[in-house]
C-alpha positions as CSV (number, residue, x, y, z in Angstrom):
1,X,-31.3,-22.9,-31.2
2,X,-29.7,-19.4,-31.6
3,X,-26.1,-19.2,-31.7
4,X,-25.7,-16.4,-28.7
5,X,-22.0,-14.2,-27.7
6,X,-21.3,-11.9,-25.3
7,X,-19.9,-8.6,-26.3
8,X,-17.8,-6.8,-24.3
9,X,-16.2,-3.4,-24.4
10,X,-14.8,0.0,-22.7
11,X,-17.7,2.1,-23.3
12,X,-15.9,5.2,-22.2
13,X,-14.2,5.3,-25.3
14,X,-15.7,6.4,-28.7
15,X,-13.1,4.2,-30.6
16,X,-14.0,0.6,-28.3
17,X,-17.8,1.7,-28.8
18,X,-17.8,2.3,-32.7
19,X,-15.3,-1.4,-32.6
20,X,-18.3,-3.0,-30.6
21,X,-20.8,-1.8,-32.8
22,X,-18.9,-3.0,-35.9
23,X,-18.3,-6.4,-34.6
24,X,-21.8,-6.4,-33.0
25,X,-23.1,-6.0,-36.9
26,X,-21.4,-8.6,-38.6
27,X,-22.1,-11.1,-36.2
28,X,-25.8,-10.5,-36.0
29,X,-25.8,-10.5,-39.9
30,X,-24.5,-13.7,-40.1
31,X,-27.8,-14.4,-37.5
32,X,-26.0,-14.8,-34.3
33,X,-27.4,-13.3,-31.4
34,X,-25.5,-10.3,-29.5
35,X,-25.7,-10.2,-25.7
36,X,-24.0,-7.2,-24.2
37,X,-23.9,-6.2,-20.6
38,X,-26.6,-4.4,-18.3
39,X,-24.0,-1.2,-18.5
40,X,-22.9,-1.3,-21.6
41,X,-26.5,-1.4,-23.0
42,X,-27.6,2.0,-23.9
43,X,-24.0,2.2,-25.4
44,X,-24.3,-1.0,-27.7
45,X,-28.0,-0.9,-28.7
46,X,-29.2,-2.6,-31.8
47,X,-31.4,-5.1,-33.6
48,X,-30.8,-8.5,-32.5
49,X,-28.9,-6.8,-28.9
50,X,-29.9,-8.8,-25.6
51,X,-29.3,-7.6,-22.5
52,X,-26.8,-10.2,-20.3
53,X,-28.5,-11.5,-16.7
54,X,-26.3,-9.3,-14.6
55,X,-25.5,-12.3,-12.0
56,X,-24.5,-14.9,-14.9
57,X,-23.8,-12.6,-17.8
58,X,-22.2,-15.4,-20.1
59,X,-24.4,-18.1,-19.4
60,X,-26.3,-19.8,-22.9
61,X,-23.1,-18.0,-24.5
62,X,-20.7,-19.7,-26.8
63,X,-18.0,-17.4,-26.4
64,X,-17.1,-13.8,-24.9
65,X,-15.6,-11.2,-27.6
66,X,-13.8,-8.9,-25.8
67,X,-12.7,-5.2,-27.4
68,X,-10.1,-3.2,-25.6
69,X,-6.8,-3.5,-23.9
70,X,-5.5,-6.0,-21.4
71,X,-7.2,-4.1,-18.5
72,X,-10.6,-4.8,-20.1
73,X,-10.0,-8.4,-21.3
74,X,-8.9,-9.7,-18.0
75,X,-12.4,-8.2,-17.2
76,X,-13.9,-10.2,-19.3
77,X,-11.5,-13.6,-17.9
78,X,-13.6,-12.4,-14.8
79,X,-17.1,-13.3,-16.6
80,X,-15.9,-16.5,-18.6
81,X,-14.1,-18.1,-15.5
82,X,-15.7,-21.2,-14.5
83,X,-18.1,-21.6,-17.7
84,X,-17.3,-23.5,-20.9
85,X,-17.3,-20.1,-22.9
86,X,-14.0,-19.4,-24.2
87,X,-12.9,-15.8,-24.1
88,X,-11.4,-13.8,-27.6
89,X,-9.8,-11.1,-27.2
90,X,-9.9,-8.1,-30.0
91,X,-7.0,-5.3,-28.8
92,X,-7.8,-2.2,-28.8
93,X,-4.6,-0.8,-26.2
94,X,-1.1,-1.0,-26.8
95,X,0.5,-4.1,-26.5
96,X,-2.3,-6.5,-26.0
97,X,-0.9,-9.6,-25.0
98,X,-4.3,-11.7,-24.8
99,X,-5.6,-10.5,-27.7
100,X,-6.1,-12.5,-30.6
101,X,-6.8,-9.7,-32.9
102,X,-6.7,-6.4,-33.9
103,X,-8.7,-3.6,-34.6
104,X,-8.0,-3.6,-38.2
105,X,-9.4,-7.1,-38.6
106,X,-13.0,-6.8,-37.2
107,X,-14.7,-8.0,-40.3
108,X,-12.2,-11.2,-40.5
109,X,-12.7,-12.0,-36.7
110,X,-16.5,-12.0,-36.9
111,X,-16.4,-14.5,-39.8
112,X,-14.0,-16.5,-38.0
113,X,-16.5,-16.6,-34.9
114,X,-19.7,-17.3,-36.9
115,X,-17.4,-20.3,-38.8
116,X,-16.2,-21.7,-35.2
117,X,-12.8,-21.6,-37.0
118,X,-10.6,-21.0,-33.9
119,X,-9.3,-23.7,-31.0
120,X,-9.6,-23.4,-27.5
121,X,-6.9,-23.9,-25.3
122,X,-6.7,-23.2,-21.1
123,X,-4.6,-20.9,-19.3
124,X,-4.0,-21.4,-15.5
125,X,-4.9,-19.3,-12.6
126,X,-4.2,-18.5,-9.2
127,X,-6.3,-19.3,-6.1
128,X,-5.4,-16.4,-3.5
129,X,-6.1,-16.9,-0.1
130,X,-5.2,-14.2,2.5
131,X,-4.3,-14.9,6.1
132,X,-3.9,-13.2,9.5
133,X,-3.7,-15.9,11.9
134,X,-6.0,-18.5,11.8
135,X,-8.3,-16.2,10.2
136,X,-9.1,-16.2,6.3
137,X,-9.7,-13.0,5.3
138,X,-10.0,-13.0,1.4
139,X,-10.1,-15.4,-0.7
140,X,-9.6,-14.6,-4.8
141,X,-8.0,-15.2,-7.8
142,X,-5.7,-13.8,-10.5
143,X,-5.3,-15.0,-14.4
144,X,-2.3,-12.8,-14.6
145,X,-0.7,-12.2,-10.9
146,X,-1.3,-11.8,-7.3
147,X,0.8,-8.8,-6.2
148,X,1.6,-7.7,-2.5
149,X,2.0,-4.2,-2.9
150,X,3.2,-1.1,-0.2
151,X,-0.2,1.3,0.0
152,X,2.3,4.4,0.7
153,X,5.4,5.6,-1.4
154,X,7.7,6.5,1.3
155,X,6.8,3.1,3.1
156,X,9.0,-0.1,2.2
157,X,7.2,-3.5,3.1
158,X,9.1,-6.0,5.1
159,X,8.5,-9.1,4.3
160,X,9.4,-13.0,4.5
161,X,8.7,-15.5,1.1
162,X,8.1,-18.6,1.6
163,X,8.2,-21.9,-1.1
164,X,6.2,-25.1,-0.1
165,X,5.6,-24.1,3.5
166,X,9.3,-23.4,4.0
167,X,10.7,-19.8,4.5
168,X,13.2,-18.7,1.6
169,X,14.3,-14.9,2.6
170,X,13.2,-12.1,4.6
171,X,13.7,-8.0,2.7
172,X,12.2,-5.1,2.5
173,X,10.7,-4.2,-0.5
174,X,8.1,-2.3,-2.6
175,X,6.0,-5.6,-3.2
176,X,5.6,-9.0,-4.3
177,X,4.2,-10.9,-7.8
178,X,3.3,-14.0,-7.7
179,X,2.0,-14.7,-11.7
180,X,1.3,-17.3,-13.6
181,X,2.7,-18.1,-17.1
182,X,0.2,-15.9,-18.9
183,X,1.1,-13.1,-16.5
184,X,4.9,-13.5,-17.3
185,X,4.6,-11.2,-20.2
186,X,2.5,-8.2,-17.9
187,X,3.5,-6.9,-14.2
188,X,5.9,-9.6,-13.2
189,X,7.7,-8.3,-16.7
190,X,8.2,-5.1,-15.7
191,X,9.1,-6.4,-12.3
192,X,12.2,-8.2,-14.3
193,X,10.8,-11.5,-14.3
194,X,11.3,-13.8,-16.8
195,X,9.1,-14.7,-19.9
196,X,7.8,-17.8,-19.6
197,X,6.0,-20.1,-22.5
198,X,2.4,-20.4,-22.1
199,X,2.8,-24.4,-22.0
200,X,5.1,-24.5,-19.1
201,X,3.4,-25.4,-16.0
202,X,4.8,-23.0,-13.6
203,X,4.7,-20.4,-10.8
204,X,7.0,-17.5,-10.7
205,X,7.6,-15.2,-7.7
206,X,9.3,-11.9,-8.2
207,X,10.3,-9.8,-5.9
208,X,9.6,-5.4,-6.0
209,X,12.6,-3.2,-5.6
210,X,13.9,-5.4,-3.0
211,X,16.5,-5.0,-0.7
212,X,18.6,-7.6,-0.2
213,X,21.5,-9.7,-2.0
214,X,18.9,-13.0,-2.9
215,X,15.9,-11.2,-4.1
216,X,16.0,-12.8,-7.6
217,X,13.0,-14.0,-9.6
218,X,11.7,-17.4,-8.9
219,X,10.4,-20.1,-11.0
220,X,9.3,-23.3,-9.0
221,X,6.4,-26.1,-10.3
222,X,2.9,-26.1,-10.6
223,X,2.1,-28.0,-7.2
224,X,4.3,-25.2,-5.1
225,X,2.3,-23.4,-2.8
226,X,4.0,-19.4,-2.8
227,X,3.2,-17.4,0.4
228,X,4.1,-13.7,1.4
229,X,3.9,-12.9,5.3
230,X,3.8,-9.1,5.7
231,X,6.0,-9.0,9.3
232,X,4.1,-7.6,12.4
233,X,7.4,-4.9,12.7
234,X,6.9,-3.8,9.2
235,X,6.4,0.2,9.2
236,X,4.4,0.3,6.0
237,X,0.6,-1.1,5.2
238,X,0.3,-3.0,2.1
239,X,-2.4,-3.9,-0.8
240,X,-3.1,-7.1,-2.7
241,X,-4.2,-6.4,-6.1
242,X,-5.2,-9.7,-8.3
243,X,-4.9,-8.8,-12.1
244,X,-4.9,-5.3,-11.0
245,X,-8.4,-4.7,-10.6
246,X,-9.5,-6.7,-7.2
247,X,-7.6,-5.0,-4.2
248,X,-7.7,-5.9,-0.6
249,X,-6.1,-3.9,2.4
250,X,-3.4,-5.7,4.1
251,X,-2.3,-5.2,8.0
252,X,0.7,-6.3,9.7
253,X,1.1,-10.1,10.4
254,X,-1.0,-10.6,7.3
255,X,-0.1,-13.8,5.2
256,X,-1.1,-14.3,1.4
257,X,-0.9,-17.6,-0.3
258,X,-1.2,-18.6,-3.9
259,X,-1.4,-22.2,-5.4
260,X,-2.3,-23.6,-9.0
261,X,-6.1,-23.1,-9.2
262,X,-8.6,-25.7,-10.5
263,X,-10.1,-23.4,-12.6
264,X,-8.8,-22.4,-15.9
265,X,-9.9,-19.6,-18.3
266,X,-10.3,-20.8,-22.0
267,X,-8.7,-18.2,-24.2
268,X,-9.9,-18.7,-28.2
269,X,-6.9,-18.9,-30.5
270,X,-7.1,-17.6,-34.3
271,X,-3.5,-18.5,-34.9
272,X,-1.2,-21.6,-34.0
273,X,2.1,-19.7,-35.0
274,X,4.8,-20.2,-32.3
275,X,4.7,-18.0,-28.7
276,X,8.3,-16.5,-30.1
277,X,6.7,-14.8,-33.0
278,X,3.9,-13.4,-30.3
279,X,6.7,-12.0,-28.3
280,X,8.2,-10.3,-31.7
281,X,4.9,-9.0,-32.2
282,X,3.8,-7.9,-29.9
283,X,7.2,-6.1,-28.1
284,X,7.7,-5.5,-31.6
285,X,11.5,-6.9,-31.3
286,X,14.2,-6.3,-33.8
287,X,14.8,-9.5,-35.6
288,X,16.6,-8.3,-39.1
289,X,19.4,-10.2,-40.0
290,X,18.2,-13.4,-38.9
291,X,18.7,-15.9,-41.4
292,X,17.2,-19.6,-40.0
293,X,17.6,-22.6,-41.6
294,X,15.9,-22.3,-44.5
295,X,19.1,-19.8,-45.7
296,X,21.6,-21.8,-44.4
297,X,21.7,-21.2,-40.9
298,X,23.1,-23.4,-38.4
């Protein structure tokens, strides 16, 4: 049976396109088949190019390569989620946190997939239910975060958190994240939450902006359920926006709850170096000086 991966890229950019078409090559010399998405098609044509089922786009695929930044990535989380394709990520942005790759080392990557030389390891999610009443709304979820967001600038949100069906503080504020580990290192870092190891089992909750003395970043276990009840007197409407890219109005008196999901994405590894030198990496942090044990360090 033919060995089948789903390509994925930004084809709004020349640079992702020419990356796609690269990786696309090597692949299919090695006699794997390439299976790109309906609207990425006409972008990523080839010999040896299928065209995805737009309902189940991964499905007969043994992985996902995704080129492009965080933003397109987590798209691609979106199409391996629930499926046994893991998902490898190629960057193509900036910082690139769940990318195993870079754009320099196309040809190596593609060897690397056709040799199945890479493990496989699951990252947890969020499910996202949203509430006004007894009525659910919405239900989603996020690799990254959930975040309660105010929909206009001059508008705080006011808000109550709650942990494990108890309430923990009322503020106004300019949102909400509720992230997973993986999402530690994206909005609920710039939020000034803390980085937290991919192998920790954990929820964090970090409050926006807020206004009020206890408004500090939370980090509770993997069985908490977190909830955010927008108060019927708030002034402001809000958003929820799950990795940034699904968003859902919110009203006044709306509730939003996140809990540990069943459902893991698998994320392909090409390296087993240690999550530290990641963060070096990748935030490109100053390290000289350091001297470790191997010169004597304590």
């Amino acid at each position: 049976m033919t060995r089948r991966v789903l390509l994925v890229t930004h084809t709004g950019r020349p640079q992702a396109v020419l990356a796609a078409q690269e990786m696309s090559a090597g692949l299919r010399a090695s006699g794997m088949r390439v299976a790109v998405l309906p609207d990425e098609a006409d972008a990523l044509d080839g010999d040896g190019v299928v065209v995805a089922d737009a309902d189940e786009p991964a499905e007969g695929c043994e992985m996902v390569v995704v080129l492009g930044g965080d933003g397109t990535i987590l798209r691609g989380a979106e199409l391996v989620r629930g499926t046994q394709a893991p998902l490898l990520g190629v960057n193509l942005g900036h910082v690139g946190f769940l990318a195993e790759s870079e754009r320099d080392d196309l040809a190596a990557t593609a060897q690397r997939v056709v040799d199945r030389d890479y493990d496989v390891e699951q990252r947890m999610t969020l499910d996202v239910t949203i509430r006004h009443g007894a009525e659910v709304l919405h239900r989603c979820w996020a690799l990254n975060e959930a975040t309660v967001e105010k929909a206009a600038r001059e508008r705080m949100l006011e808000v109550v958190v709650e942990v494990d069906d108890r309430p923990l503080s009322r503020f106004g504020a300019d949102g909400v994240v509720m992230a997973t580990p993986t999402g530690s290192t994206a909005y609920s870092f710039s939020a000034g939450g803390p980085v937290v190891w991919p192998e920790v089992e954990a929820l964090l909750l970090v409050p926006i902006s807020a206004h009020a003395l206890f408004a500090r970043p939370l980090v509770v276990g993997p069985t908490s359920r977190l909830a955010v009840e927008v108060q019927a007197d708030t002034e402001g409407t809000g958003v929820l926006w799950c990795d940034g890219r699904r968003r859902y109005e919110l009203t006044p008196g709306a509730r939003i709850e996140a809990v540990r999901s069943e459902v893991p994405v698998r994320l392909a590894r090409l390296t087993k170096g240690p999550f530290t030198d990641r963060l070096v990496a990748k935030f490109r942090l100053p390290v000289s000086g350091w001297r470790g044990q191997g010169d004597g360090g304590s």
